[in-house]
Each structure stands twice: as structure tokens, then as C-alpha cells.
C-alpha positions as a Markdown table, in Angstrom:
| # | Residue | x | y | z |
|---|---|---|---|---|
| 1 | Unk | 71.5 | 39.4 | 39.1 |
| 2 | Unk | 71.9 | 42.8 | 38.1 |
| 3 | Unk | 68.7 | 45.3 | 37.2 |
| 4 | Unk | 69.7 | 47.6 | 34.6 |
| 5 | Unk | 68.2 | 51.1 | 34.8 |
| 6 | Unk | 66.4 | 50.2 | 31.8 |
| 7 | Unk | 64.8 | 47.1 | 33.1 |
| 8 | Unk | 63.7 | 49.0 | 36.3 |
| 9 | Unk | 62.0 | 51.8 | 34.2 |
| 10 | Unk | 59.9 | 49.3 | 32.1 |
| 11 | Unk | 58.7 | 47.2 | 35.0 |
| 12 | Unk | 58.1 | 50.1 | 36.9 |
| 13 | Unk | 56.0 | 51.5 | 34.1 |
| 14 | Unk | 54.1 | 48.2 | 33.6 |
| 15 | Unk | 53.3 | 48.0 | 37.7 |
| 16 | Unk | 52.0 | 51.5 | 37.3 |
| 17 | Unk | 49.8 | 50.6 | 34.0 |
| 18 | Unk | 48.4 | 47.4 | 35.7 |
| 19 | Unk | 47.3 | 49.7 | 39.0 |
| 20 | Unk | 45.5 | 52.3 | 36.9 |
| 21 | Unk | 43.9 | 49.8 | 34.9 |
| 22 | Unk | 42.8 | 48.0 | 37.6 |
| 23 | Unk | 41.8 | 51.3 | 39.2 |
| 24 | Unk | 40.0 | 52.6 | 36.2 |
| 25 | Unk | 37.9 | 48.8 | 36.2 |
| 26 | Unk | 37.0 | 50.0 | 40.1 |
| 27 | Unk | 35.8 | 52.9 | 38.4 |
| 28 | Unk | 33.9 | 51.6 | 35.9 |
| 29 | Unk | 32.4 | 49.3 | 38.2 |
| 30 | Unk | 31.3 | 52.0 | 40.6 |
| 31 | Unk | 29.7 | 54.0 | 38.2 |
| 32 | Unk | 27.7 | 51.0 | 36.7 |
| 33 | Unk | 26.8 | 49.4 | 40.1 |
| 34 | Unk | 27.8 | 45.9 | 38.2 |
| 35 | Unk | 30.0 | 43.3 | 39.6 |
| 36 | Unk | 31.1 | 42.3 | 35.5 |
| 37 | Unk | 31.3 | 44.9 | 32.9 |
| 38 | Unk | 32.9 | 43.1 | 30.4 |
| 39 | Unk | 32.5 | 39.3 | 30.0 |
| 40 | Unk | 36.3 | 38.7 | 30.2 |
| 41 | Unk | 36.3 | 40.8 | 33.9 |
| 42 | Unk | 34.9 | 36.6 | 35.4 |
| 43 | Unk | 33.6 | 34.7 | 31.9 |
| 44 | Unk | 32.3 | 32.1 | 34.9 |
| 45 | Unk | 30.2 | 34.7 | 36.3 |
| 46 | Unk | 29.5 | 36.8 | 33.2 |
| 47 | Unk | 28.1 | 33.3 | 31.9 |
| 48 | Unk | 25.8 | 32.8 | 34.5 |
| 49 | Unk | 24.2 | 35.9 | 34.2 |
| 50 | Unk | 23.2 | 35.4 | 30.3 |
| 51 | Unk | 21.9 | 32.3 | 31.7 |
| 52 | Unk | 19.5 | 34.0 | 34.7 |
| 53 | Unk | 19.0 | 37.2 | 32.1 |
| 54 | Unk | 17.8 | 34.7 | 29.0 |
| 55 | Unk | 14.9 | 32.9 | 31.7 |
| 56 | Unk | 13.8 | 36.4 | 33.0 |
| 57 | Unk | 13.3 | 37.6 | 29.3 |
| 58 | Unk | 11.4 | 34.4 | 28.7 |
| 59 | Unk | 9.2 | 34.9 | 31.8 |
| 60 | Unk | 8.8 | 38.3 | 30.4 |
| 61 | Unk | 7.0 | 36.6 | 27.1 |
| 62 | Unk | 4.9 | 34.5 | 29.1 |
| 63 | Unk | 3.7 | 38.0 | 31.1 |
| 64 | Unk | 2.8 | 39.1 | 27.4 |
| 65 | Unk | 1.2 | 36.2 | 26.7 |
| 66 | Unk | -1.1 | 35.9 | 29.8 |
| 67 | Unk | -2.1 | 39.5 | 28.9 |
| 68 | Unk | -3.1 | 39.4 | 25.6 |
| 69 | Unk | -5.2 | 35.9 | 26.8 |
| 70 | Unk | -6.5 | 37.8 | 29.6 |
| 71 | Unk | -7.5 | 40.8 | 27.0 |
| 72 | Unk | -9.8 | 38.5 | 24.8 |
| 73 | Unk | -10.9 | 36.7 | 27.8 |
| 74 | Unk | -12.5 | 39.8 | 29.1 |
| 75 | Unk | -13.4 | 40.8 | 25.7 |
| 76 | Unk | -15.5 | 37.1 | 25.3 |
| 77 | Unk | -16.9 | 37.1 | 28.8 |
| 78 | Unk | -18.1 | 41.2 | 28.6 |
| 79 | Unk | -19.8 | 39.5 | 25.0 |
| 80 | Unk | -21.4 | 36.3 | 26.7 |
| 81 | Unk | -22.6 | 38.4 | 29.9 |
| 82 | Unk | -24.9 | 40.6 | 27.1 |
| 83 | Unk | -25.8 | 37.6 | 25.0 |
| 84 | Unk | -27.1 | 35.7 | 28.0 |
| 85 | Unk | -29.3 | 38.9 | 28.9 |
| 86 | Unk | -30.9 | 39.0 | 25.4 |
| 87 | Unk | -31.2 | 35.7 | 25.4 |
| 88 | Unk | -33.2 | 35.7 | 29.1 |
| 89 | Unk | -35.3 | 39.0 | 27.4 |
| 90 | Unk | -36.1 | 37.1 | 24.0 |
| 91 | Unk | -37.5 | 34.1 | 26.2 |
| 92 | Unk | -39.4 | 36.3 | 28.6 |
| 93 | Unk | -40.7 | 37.6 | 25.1 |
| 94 | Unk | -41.5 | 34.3 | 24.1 |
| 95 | Unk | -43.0 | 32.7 | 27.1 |
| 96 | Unk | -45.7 | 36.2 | 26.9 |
| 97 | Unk | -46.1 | 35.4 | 23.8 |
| 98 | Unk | -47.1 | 31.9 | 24.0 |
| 99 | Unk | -49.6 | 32.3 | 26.9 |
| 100 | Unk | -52.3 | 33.3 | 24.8 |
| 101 | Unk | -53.7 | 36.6 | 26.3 |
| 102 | Unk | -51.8 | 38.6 | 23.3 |
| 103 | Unk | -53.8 | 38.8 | 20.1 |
| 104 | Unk | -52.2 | 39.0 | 15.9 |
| 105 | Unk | -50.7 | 42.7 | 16.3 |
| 106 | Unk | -49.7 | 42.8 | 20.1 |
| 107 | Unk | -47.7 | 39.4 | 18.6 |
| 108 | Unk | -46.3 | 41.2 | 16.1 |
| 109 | Unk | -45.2 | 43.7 | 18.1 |
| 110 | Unk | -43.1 | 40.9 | 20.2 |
| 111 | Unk | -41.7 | 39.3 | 17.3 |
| 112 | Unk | -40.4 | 43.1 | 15.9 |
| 113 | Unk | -38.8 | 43.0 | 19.2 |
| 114 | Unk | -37.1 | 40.0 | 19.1 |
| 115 | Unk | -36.0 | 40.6 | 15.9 |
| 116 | Unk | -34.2 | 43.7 | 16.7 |
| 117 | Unk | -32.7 | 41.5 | 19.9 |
| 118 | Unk | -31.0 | 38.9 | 17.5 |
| 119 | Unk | -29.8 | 42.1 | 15.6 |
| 120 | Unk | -28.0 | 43.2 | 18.7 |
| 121 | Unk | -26.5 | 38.9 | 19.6 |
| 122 | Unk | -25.3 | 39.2 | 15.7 |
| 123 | Unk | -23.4 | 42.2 | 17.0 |
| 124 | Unk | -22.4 | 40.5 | 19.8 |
| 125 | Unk | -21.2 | 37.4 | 17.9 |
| 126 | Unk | -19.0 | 40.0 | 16.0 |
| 127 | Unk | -17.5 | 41.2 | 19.4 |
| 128 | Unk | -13.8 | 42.4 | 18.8 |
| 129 | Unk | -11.1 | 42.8 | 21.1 |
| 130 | Unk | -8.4 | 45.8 | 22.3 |
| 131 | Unk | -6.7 | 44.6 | 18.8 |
| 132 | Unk | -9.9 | 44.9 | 17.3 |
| 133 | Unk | -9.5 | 40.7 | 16.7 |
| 134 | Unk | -12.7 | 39.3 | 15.7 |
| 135 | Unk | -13.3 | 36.9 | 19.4 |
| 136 | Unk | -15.3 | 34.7 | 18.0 |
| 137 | Unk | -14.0 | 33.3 | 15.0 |
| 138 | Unk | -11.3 | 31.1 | 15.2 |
| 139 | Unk | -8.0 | 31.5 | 13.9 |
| 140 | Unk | -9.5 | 34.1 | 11.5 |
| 141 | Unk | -9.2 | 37.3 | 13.7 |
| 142 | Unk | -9.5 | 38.9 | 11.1 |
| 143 | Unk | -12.7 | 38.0 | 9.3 |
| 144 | Unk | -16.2 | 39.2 | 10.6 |
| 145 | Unk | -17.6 | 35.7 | 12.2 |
| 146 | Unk | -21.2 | 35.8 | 11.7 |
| 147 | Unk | -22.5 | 37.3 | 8.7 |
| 148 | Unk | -25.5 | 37.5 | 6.1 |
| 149 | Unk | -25.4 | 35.2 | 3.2 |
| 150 | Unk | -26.9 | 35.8 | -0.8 |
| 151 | Unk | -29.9 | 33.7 | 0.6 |
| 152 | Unk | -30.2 | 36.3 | 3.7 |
| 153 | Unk | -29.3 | 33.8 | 6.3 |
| 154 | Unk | -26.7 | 34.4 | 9.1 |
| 155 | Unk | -23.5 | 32.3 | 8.2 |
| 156 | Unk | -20.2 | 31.6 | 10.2 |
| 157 | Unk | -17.2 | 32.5 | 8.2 |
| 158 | Unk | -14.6 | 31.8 | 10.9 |
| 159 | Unk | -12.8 | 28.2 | 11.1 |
| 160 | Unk | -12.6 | 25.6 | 14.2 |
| 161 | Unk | -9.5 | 26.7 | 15.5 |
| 162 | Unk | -9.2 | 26.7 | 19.3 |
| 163 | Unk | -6.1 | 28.9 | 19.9 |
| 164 | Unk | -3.2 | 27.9 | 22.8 |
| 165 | Unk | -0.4 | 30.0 | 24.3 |
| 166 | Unk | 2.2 | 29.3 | 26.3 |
| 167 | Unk | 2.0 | 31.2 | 29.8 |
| 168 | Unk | 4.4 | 29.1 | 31.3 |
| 169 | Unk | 7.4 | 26.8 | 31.2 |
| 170 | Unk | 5.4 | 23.8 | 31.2 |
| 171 | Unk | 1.7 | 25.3 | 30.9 |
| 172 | Unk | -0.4 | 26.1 | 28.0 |
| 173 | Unk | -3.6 | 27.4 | 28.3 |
| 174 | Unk | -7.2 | 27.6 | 25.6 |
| 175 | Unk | -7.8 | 31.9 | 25.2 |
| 176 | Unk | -10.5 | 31.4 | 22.5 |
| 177 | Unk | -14.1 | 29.9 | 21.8 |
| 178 | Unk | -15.2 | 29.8 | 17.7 |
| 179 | Unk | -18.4 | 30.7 | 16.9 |
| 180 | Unk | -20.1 | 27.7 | 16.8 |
| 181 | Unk | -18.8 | 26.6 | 20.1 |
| 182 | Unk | -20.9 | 29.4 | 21.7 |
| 183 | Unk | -23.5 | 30.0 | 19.6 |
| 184 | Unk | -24.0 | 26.7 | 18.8 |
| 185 | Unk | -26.6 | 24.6 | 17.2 |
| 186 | Unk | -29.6 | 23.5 | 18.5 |
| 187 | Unk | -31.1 | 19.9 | 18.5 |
| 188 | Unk | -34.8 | 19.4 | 18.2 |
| 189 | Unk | -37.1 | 16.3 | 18.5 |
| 190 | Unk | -39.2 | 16.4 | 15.8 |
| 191 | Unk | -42.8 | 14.8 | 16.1 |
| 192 | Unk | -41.7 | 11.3 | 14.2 |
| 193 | Unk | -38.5 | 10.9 | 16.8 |
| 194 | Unk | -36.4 | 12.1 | 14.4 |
| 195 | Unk | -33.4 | 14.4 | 15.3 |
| 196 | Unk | -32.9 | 17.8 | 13.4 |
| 197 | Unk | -30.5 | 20.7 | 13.9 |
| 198 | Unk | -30.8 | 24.3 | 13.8 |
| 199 | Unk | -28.5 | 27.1 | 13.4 |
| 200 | Unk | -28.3 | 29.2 | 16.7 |
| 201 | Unk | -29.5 | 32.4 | 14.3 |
| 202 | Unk | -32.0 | 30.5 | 12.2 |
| 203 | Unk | -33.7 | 29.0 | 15.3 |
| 204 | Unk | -34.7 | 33.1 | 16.5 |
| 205 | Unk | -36.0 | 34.0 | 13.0 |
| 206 | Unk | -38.1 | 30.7 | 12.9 |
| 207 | Unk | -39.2 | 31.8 | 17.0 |
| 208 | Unk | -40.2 | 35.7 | 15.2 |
| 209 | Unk | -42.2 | 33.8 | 12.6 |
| 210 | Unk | -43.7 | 31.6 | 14.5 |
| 211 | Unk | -44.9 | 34.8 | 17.5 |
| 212 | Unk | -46.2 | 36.1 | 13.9 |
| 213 | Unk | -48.0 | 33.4 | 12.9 |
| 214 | Unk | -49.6 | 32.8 | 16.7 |
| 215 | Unk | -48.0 | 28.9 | 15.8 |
| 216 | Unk | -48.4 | 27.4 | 19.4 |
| 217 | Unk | -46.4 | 24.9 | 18.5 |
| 218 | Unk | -43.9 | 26.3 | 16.8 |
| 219 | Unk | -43.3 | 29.0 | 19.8 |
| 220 | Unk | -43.0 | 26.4 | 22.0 |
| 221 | Unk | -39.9 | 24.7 | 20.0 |
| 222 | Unk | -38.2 | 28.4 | 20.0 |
| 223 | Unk | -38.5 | 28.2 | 23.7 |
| 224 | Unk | -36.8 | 24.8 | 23.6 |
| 225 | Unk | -34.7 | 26.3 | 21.8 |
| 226 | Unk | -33.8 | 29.3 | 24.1 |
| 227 | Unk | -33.0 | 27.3 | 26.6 |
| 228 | Unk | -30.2 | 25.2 | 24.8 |
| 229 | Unk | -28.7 | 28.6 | 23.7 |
| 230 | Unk | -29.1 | 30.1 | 26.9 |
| 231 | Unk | -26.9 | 25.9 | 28.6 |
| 232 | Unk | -24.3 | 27.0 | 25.6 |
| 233 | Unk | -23.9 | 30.6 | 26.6 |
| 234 | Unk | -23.9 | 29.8 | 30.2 |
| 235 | Unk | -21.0 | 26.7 | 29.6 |
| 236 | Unk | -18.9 | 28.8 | 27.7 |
| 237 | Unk | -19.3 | 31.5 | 30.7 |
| 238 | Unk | -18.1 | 28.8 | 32.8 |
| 239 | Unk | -15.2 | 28.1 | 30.5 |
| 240 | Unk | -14.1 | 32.0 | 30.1 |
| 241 | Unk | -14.4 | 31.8 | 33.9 |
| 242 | Unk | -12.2 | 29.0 | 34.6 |
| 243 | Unk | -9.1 | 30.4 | 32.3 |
| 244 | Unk | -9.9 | 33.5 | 33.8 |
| 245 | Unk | -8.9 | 32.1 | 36.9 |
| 246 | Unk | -5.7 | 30.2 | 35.5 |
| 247 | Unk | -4.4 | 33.2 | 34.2 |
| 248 | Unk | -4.3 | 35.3 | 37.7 |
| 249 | Unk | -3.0 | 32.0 | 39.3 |
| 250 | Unk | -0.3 | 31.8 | 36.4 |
| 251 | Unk | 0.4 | 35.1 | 36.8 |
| 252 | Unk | 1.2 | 35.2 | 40.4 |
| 253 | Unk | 3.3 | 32.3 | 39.7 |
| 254 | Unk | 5.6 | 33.8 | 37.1 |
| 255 | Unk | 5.8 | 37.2 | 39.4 |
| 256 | Unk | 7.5 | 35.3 | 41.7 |
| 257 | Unk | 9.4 | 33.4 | 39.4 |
| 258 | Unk | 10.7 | 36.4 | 37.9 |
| 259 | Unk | 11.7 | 37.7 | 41.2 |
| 260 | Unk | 13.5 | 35.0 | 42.9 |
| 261 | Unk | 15.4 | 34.9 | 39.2 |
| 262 | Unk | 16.2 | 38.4 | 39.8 |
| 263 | Unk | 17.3 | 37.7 | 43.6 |
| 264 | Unk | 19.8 | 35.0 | 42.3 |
| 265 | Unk | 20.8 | 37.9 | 39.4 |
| 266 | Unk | 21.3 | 40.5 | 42.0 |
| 267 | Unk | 24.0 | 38.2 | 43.9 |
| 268 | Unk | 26.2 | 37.5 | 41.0 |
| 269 | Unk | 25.6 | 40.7 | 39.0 |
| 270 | Unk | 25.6 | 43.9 | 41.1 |
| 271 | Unk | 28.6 | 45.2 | 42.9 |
| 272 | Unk | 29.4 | 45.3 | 46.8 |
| 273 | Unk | 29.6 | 48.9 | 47.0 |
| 274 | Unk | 31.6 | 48.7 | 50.7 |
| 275 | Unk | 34.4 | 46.2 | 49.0 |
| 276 | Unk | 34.6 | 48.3 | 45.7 |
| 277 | Unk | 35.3 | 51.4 | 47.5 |
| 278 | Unk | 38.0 | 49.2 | 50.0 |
| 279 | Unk | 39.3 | 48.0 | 46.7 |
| 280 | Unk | 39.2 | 51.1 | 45.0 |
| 281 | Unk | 41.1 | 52.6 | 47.8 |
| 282 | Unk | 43.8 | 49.9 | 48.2 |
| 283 | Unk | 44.7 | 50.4 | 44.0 |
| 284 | Unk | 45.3 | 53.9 | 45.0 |
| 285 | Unk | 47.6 | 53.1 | 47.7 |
| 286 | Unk | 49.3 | 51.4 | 45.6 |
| 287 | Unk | 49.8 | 53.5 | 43.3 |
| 288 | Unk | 51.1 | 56.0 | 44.8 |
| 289 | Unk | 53.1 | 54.3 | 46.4 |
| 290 | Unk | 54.9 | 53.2 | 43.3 |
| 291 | Unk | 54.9 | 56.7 | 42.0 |
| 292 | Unk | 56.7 | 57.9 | 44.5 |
| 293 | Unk | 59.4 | 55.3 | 44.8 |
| 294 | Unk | 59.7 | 55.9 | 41.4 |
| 295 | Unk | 60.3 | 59.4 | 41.7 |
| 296 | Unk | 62.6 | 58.9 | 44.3 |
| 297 | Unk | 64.8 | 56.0 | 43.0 |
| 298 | Unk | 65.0 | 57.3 | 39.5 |
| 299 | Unk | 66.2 | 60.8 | 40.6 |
| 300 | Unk | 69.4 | 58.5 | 42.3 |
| 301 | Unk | 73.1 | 58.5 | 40.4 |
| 302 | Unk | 76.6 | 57.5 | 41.7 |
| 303 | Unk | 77.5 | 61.4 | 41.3 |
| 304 | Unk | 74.9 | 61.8 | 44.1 |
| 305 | Unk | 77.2 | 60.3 | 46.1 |
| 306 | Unk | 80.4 | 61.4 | 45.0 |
| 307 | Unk | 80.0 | 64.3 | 45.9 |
């Protein structure tokens, strides 16, 4: 077969635009410290790391999610901590109050008191988050929880919603309490056997009235009904407390997750700096090596040897 001069000038041209190609990918790939800069480099590869890169940035939602839980978690167990001390001052209050050394005013005195204390659990029960989220009121985060009604009594305007996230690939986990899961009802006994309910606010003005009125009896229901506020207060500390403790745990969990993901991206993804460079210097090689028998077999001509 003969080569025409022609036909050794273009595949010596295309050997010489494959190497610096290939050189200029070395290049590329040295400078970006990535095995695959383009998808068609190894579509195998470049798949895999969508793959790993797609789980990471969902572990990285779940690491958004577990802080904004952990952010109204602390926000409902800074509110409960406060609540549970007025609660334990109003009974204290109360208990004086009942004993009978106190006479009318010094009564009055403690029931001005513990008015001004469920003044300050109202503001509590309005506690709002970093996001300034109402905590307490359901899926309405943005609606004041526990307000005054036309008839002057405190009334919840939230809803029942008890708000999930996702944290994980297969765990979910409860970040809110509504209002009347803290500050619940209570439940009283009346005289006949009968069973009543109270709201959680109307049970404090009834205990003021009652420190007002020197009403033994009545005194001694509010102090009842302390202590079921105080068993709801202290549950629901409990609760905050437990998904306190899932979060951290979940968040351990996903740090690791993230990193072995991460590991595994690292193998297919970044470069082998020692082999690039080996490469790198090998296309070189090789190109100059075809530059120069290029130079030297293209400068040849029968009338080089004629003469």
C-alpha cells in the first residue's frame, strides 16, 4: 500500500490533535483536582457521582431539618422551664394563702400577685421562636396562641396540629406541642361526683378570686388544680426532653452518613495526582515525539537524494 504525502500529513495532524487534546483534558483535570470533568470523560463514573452527590444533598435537608426542630425545641423547653417556676411560685402563694394566718388585705395582696404571674404564663404561652413562630399554637405559627376574648377570657386561637419532619431516611420525628397539650385543661370533682373541666387560664383567675374572697374551699380546688398544671408542664418537659435527645442521636447519625458518602465520593470523583502527572507527562512524550518526526520526515524529497 502506498502513503501518499497527503495522507501522511492528515494523520499526522490528527495524531498530533488527539495528544494535545488528551493533554489539555490532563490539564483540566489537574487544575480541577477531579477525576471527571465532563460527563462524557467516563458517563459510568460521572453517573455514579450524581447518584452519591443527590444522597449527600438530601442528608444536607435532613441537617436543616433537625435544626430548625432543635431551634423550637429549645425555644419550647426555655418556655416550660419558666412556666413550671411560676407555676411552683403561684402554689407556694396559694398553699400561704390557704393556711389561715393571712387576713382580707394581706390576701389580696397574694391574689394581685398571682395575677401578675398568670400575666407573665400568658406571655409564656405566646413564646416565639428564632423565626419569631408562635411555639405553641399548632400549625398556626403565625397567629398569637393565647389571647383575650370580647368576654375578657383567655382563649386559644391555634389549631391541633402536631407538626413532623423528616430528619432521616426512614425517621420522622414530633417538633411541636399546641397549646392545649401544655396548658391543658383541668379536671375537677365537684361535690355531687360529677366531673367538670376548666380552662388552664380560667382555673388561676377563679384561684385569685377565690385568695380574695378568703373561699377555703375554693383555694383548695386552685391548688388541685396547680398540681395538674404543674403533671402537664412537667410531661410535656419530658416530651421536649426526649426529641431533644433524638435529634443529637439523629444528628450524629447523618454526620457519619454524610461522611462515609463523601469517602465513597472522594474514590470515584477526585483525581490521583501521582498518575495524572505520570499521564500528563507520557502525552508529552508523545507529542513531541511526533512533532519531531514530523519535522524531520516532512522536510524529506527524492532531490535530497539526488543530489
Amino acid at each position: 500500500m502506498k502513503i501518499s504525502t497527503s495522507l501522511f500529513f492528515d494523520r499526522t495532524v490528527d495524531q498530533m490533535i488527539n495528544t494535545q487534546t488528551t493533554l489539555a483534558n490532563n490539564q483540566t483535570k489537574l487544575s480541577t483536582g477531579k477525576n471527571v470533568v465532563n460527563p462524557s470523560d467516563a458517563p459510568d463514573k460521572a453517573t455514579a457521582i450524581q447518584r452519591v452527590k443527590s444522597v449527600i444533598r438530601r442528608q444536607e435537608s435532613f441537617e436543616q431539618n433537625l435544626q430548625q426542630a432543635k431551634n423550637r425545641l429549645i425555644a419550647e423547653e426555655t418556655a416550660l422551664s419558666a412556666t413550671n417556676d411560676v407555676l411552683t411560685r403561684i402554689k407556694e402563694l396559694a398553699i400561704q394563702a390557704s393556711n389561715g394566718t393571712l387576713g382580707p388585705k394581706d390576701r389580696e395582696l397574694v391574689a394581685v400577685e398571682i395575677e401578675g404571674l398568670s400575666n407573665d404564663l400568658i406571655a409564656l404561652a405566646n413564646t416565639q421562636d428564632v423565626n419569631d413562630n408562635f411555639v405553641f399554637s399548632g400549625s398556626r405559627v403565625q397567629t398569637k396562641p393565647f389571647e383575650k376574648d370580647a368576654a375578657g377570657k383567655i382563649a386559644y386561637s391555634g389549631d391541633e396540629t402536631r407538626n413532623q419532619v423528616q430528619v432521616g431516611e426512614q425517621r420522622m420525628i414530633r417538633f411541636n406541642r399546641t397549646g392545649t397539650d401544655v396548658f391543658a385543661r383541668v379536671v375537677r370533682e365537684e361535690a355531687d361526683g360529677s366531673i367538670t373541666g376548666k380552662g388552664f387560664f380560667e382555673a388561676l383567675t377563679q384561684l385569685a378570686e377565690a385568695i380574695k374572697n378568703s373561699d377555703e374551699s375554693s383555694m383548695q380546688t386552685g391548688i388541685n388544680d396547680l398540681d395538674q398544671a404543674s403533671f402537664n408542664i412537667s410531661l410535656a418537659t419530658a416530651k421536649v426532653g426526649t426529641e431533644m435527645a433524638v435529634v443529637e442521636t439523629q444528628k450524629l447519625v447523618n454526620e457519619e452518613t454524610v461522611l462515609q458518602l463523601k469517602t465513597a465520593l472522594s474514590t470515584v470523583e477526585d483525581l490521583d495526582y501521582g498518575a495524572a502527572v505520570t499521564e500528563m507527562q507520557k502525552n508529552m512524550l508523545a507529542l513531541q515525539a511526533t512533532q519531531s518526526s514530523f519535522s524531520k520526515i516532512s522536510s524529506l524529497s527524492l532531490f535530497n537524494y539526488l543530489r
